[in-house]
N, C-alpha and C positions, 0 to 999 in steps of 0.2 A: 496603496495598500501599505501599510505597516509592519515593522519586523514581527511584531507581537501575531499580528493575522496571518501572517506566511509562516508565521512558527508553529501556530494553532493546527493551520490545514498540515503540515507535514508530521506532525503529532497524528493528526488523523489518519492519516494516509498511512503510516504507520503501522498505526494500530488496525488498521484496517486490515493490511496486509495480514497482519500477524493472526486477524482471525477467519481468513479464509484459506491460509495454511491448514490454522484448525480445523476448518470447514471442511477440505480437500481428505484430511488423514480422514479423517472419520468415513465419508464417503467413500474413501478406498477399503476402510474396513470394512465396513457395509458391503462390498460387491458393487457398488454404485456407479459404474463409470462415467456416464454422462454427466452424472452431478458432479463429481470429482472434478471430470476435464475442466467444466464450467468455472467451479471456484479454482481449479488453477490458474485457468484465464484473465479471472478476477484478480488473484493474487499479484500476478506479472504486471497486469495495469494498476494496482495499488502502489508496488513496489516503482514502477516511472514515475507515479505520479507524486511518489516521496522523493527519489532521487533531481526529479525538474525545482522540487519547490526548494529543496537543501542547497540545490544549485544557487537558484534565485537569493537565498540568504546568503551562502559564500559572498555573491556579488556585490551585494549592498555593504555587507561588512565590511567589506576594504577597497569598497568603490572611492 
């Protein structure tokens, strides 16, 4: 895999995160719990799944 593709996915991941933060507020506004809890869930595992990949480039960079 190459920096470029490891940089893409944690762009993703990112951004991901970022919109099921959105996801979550709104649902909370809503009275929505379940859905809420859900995209919090989601947000948590978006947010690993950026922090593993940023890792992963850390490594490469000055491996």
């Amino acid at each position: 895999m190459t920096d470029w593709t490891l940089e893409r996915r944690a762009m993703g991941a990112e951004q991901l995160m970022t919109a099921k933060i959105t996801e979550f507020a709104a649902h909370l506004t809503a009275g929505d719990r379940s859905a809420a809890e859900k995209a919090r869930t989601e947000a948590l595992a978006s947010l690993e799944a950026h922090l593993d990949l940023t890792d992963q480039l850390i490594s490469q960079t000055f491996a």
